[in-house]
C-alpha positions in Angstrom: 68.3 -27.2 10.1 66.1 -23.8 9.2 67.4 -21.1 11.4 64.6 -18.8 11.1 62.1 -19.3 13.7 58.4 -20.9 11.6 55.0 -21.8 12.2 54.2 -25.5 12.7 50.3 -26.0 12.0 49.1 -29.6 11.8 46.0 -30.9 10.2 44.8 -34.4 8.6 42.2 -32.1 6.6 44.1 -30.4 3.4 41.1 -27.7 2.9 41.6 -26.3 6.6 45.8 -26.4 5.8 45.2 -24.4 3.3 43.2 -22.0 5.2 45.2 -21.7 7.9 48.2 -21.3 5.7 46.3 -18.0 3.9 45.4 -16.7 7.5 49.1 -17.3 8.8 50.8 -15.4 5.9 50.7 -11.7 7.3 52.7 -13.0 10.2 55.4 -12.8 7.3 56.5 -16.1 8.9 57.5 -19.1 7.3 54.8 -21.8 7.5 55.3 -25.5 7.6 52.4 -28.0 7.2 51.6 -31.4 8.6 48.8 -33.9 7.8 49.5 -36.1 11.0 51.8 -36.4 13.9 54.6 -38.0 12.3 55.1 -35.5 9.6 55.2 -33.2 12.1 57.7 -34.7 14.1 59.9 -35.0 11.3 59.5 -31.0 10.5 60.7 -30.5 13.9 64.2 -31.9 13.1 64.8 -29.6 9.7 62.8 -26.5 11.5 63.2 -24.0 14.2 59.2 -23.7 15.5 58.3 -20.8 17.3 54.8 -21.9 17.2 52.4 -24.8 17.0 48.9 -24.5 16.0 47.9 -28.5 16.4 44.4 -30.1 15.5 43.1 -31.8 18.4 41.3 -33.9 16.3 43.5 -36.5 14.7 42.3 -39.8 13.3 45.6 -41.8 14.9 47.5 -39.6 17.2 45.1 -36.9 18.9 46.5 -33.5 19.2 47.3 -33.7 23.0 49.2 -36.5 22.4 51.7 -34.9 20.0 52.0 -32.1 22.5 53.2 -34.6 24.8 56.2 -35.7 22.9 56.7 -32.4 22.1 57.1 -31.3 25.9 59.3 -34.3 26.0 62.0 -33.4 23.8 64.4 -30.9 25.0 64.8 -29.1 21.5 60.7 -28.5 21.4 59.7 -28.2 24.6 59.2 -24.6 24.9 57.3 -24.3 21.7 54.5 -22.5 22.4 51.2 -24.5 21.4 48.0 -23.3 20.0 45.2 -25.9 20.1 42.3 -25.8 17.3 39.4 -28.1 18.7 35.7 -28.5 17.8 34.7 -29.3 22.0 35.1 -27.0 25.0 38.2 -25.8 26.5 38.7 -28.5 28.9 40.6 -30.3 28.3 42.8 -28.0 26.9 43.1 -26.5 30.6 43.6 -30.3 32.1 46.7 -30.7 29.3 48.1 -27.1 30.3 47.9 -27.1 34.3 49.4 -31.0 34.0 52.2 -30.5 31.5 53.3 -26.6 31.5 54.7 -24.9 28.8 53.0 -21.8 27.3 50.0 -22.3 25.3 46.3 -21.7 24.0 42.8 -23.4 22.7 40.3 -21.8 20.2 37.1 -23.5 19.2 36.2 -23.8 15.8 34.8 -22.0 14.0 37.1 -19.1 15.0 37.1 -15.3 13.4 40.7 -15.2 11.4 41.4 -12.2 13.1 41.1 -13.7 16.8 43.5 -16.5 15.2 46.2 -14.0 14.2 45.8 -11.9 17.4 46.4 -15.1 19.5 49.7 -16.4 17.3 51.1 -12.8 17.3 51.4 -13.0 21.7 52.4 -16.6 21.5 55.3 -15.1 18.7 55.9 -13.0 20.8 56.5 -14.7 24.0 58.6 -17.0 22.2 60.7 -14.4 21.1 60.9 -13.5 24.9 62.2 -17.3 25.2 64.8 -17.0 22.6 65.8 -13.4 24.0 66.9 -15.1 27.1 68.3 -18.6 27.2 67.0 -18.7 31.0 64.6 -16.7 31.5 64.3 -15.1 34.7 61.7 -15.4 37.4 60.3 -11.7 35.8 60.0 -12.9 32.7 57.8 -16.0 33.7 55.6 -13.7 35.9 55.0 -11.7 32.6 54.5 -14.7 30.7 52.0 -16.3 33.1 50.5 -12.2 33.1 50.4 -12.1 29.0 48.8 -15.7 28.8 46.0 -15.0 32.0 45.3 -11.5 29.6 44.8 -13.2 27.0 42.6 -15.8 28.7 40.5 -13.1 30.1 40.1 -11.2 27.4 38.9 -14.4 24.9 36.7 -15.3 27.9 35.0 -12.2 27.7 34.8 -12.0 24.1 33.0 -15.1 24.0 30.5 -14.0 26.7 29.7 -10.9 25.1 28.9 -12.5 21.7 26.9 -15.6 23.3 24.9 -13.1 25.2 23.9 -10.7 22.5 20.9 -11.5 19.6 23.3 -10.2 16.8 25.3 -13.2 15.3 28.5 -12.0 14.1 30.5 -13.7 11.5 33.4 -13.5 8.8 34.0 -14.8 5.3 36.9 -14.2 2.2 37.2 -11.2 1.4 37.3 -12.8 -2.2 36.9 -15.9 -4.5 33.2 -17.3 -3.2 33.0 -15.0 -0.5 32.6 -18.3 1.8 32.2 -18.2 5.5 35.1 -18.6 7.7 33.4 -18.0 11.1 29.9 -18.1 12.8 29.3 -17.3 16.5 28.0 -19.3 18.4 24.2 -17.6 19.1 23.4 -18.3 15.4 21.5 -21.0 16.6 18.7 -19.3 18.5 18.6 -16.6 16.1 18.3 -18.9 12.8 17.7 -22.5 14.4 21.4 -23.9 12.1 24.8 -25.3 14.1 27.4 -22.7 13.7 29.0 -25.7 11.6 26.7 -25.9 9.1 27.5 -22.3 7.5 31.3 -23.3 7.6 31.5 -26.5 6.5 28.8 -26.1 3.5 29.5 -24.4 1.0 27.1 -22.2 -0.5 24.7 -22.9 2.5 24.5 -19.1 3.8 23.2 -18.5 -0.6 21.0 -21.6 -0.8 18.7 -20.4 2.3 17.9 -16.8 0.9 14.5 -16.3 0.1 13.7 -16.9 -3.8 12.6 -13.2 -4.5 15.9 -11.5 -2.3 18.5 -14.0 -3.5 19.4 -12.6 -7.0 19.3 -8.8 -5.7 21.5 -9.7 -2.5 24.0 -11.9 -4.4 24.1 -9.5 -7.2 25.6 -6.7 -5.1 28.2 -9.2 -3.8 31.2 -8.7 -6.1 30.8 -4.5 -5.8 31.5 -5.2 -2.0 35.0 -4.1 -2.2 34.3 -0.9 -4.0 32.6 0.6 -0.9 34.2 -1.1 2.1 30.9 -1.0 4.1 27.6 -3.1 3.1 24.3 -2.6 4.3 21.0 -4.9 3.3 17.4 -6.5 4.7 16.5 -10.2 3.3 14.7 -12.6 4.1 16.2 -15.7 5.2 14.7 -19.3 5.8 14.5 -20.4 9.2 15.3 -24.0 10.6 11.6 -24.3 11.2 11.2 -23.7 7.5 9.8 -20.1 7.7 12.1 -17.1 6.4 12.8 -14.5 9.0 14.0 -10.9 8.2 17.7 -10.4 8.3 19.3 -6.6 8.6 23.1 -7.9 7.4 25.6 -5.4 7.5 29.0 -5.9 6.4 32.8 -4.6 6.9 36.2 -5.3 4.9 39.0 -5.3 6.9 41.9 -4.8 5.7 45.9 -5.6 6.4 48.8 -3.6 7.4 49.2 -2.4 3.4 45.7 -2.0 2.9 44.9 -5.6 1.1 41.2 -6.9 1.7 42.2 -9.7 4.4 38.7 -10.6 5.5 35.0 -9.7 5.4 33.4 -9.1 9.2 29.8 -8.8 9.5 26.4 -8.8 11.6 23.1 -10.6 11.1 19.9 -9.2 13.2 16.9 -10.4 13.3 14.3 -7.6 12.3 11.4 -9.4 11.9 9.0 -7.6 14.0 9.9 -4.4 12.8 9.4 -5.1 9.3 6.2 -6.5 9.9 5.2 -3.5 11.6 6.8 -1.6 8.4 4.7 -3.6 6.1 1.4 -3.5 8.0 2.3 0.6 7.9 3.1 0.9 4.3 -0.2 -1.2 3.4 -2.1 1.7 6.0 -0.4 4.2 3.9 -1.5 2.7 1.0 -4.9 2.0 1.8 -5.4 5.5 3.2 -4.0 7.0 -0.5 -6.7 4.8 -1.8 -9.8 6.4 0.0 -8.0 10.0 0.1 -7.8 9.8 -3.7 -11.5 8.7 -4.2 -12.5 11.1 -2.6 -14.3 14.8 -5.1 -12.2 17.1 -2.4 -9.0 18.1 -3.4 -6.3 17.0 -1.0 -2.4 18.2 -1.0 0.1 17.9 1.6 2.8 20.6 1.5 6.4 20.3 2.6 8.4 23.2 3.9 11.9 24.0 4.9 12.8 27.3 6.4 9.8 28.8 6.0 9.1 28.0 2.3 7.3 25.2 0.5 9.6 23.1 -1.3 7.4 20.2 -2.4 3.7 19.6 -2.9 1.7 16.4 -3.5 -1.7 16.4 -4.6 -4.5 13.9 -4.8 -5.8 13.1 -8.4 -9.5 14.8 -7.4 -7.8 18.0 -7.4 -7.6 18.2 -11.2 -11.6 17.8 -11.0 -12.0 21.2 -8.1 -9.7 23.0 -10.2 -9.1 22.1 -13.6 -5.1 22.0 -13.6 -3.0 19.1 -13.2 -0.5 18.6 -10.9 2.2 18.9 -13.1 0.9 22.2 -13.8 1.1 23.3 -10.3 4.4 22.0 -10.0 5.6 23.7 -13.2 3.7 27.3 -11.9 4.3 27.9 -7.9 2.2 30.9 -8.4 -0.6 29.1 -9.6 -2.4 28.7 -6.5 -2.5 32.1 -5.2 -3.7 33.5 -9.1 -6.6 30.8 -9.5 -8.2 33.0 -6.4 -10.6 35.4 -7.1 -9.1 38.6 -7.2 -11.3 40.2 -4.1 -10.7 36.7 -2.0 -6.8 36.4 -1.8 -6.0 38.7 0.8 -8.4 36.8 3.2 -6.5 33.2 1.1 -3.0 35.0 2.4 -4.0 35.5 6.1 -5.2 32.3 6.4 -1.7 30.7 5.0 0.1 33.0 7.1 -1.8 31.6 10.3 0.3 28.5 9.3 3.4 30.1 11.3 1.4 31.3 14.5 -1.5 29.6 15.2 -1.7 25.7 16.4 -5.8 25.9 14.8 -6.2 27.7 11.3 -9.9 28.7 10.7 -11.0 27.2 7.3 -12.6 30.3 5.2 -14.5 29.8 2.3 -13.7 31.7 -1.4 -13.8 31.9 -5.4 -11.4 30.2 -7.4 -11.3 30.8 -10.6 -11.5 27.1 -12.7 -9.2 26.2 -15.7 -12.5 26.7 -18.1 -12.8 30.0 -16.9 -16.2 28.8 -14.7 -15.8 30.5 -11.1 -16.6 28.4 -8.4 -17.1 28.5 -4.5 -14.5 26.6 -2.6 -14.4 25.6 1.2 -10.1 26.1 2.0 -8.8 24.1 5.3 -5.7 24.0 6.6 -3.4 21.6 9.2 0.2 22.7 10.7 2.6 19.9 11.1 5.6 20.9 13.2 8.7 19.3 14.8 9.5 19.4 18.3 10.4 22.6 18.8 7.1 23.9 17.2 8.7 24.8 13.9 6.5 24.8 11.2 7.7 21.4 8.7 4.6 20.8 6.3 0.9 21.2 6.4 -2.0 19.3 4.6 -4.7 20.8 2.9 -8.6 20.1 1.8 -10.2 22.1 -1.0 -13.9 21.2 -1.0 -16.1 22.2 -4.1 -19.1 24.3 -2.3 -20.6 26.0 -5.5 -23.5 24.4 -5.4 -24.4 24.7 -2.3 -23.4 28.5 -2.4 -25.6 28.8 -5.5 -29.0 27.1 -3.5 -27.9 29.6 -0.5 -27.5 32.7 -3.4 -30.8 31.3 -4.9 -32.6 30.8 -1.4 -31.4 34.5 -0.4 -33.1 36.1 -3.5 -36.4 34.5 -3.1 -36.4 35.5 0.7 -35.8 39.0 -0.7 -38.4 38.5 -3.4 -40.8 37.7 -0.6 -39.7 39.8 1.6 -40.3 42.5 -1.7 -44.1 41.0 -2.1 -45.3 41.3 1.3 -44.2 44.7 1.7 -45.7 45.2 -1.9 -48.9 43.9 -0.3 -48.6 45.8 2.6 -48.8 48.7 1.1 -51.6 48.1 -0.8 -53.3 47.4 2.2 -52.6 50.5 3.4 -53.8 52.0 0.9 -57.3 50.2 0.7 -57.7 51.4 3.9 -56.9 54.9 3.1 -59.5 54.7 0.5 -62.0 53.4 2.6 -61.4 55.8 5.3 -61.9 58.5 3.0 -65.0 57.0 0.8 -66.8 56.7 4.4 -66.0 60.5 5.0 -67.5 61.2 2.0 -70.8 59.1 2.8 -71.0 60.7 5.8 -70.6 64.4 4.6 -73.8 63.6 1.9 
């Protein structure tokens, strides 16, 4: 017989074996397999188990069953057992409070990291067990202690998870990336069985949406580079329509570093990417109108106290004559396109910016591209953060020179009349001069 204390794990499906073999092996303990009850009992006269993990499951002798003539034989009845089932825990708790010994239940599909956290206390109560041949009253106190802990603990686990909208799960950390564990709440966020992601492969890839699928499973095999994975996809419902899925993704890793497993989150963010999309199409539509618009329109950025990025609208090329990449290439330009006389009254205003929650839109000469000077209308809006510091400000550049030349125009004829019927004034005073003086004259003949 083996002297060194294994792992006993029966199964009738070779797939899962295999799977719970990988799991098992950084427990650095030696792992036996079964594919029914017999086999196993047979193991148990070569090996020295210091745990059980038994399918409940079985197709002729049901996992209970074997724990039963396990409890019965003096050289196995203190192996601590580890039930894998697909129902509740109830029966689990019958089979425990009737038969004693030390044991467990988890309920497929279970994280591999919850797995290997609940062998490593059963290992380690077992060791307790060999430590002392008889254990002492103590030691079964902190026994019962470990194993109510640990019940507590899973309990709340569970509770937590069912409770919460964000499904967590866990896949290989390589190979096909397939899913190893689904919580339960997957089914009122996406309408599947947590079974259905488990037991068929590729089923998670299949349900992407058509136009997300090759960009999501494209950055798939540059997972482990980073360690942490972030992305939104759309992901079809079991109602047939594709919800929005925020998916974010962890590796963690063993004792010497290796990838052991992925552990991840799925949200649904439907809503709020609806309500981004309806935003994006408002931002888009409002570009539209802004940029068919003859005013020139530019929204300035700025970080302590400086501009550090500008944005125009394509009508400002038609106002002034330069394109934006010439005003990006020339910061200066704006303030030397001014009409000499007209920039200090242009700084002022832009230095209102920093103190005043209103700036008072002035009108001024800008001096076009072709040389042509021509009358703008300048108006300018703060934008500042919560503590009132100035963060960017938008600006409208309106071509008035037409309506400045009418008003130049208009003003010269009032002077013109103005000129006239003073002109004519005068005359009349004259005339009546004349004739004051031409009846003088009469009246002296």
């Amino acid at each position: 017989m083996s002297t060194s204390p294994a792992i006993l794990i029966v199964d009738d499906q070779p797939q899962r074996l295999l799977a719970l073999e990988a799991t098992l092996a950084s427990l650095q303990v030696a792992v036996v397999k079964a594919r029914n009850p017999d086999a196993a009992l047979a193991a148990t006269l070569s090996h020295d188990f210091a745990l059980a993990i038994l399918d409940v499951q079985q197709p002729k002798l049901d996992g209970f069953e074997l724990a039963r003539r396990l409890r019965r034989d003096e050289r196995t009845r203190r192996i601590p057992i580890l039930f894998l089932t697909n129902a509740s825990g109830a029966e689990h708790e019958v089979f425990a409070s009737r038969e004693g010994g030390v044991g467990d239940y988890l309920v497929r599909p279970c994280l591999p990291t919850v797995l290997l956290a609940r062998a490593r206390v059963l290992l380690e109560l077992d060791a307790l067990h060999r430590a002392r041949a008889e254990p002492s009253e103590q030691l079964e106190q902190l026994i019962a202690h470990r194993t109510a802990e640990l019940r507590s603990a899973r309990e709340r686990l569970e509770h937590l998870i069912s409770s919460s909208g964000t499904v967590t799960y866990a896949c290989r950390a390589s190979g096909d990336f397939g899913v190893t564990y689904v919580s339960a709440n997957v089914g009122a966020v996406l309408g599947y069985p947590p079974q259905t992601f488990t037991d068929e492969p590729g089923f998670w890839a299949k349900h992407l949406h058509p136009d997300d699928a090759p960009r999501v499973l494209a950055e798939l095999p540059r997972l482990r580079e980073g360690g942490v994975s972030l992305h939104v996809y759309r992901f079809r419902h079991a109602d047939g329509d594709h919800r929005w899925i925020r998916d974010e993704l962890r590796l963690i890793r063993d004792a010497e570093g290796l990838p052991l497993e992925w552990v991840g989150t799925w949200m649904d963010v439907t809503e709020g990417k609806r309500v981004e999309l309806e935003l994006e199409e408002s931002e888009a539509r409002y570009r539209r109108i802004t940029d068919s618009l003859s005013d020139c329109r530019y929204t300035v950025r700025v970080e302590h106290g400086r501009a550090v990025e500008t944005r125009l609208s394509p009508s400002c090329e038609a106002v002034t004559g330069y394109s934006e990449e010439e005003f990006r290439g020339d910061p200066g330009l704006w303030l030397r396109m001014v009409v000499e006389e007209d920039r200090r009254e242009v700084i002022a205003q832009s230095r209102g910016l920093f103190s005043e929650d209103v700036v008072t839109p002035i009108e001024h000469r800008i001096v076009r591209k072709d040389g042509a000077i021509q009358w703008v209308r300048a108006a300018l809006i703060p934008t500042r953060d919560a503590s009132g510091v100035l963060v960017a400000y938008d600006g409208v550049l309106r071509n008035i020179t037409e309506p400045e030349r009418a008003e130049q125009r208009l003003a010269a004829a009032n002077r013109e009349l103005i000129f006239q019927n003073e002109e004519k004034e005068r005359r009349a005073a004259e005339l009546v001069v004349a004739n004051e003086e031409l009846l003088f004259e009469n009246n002296e003949k």
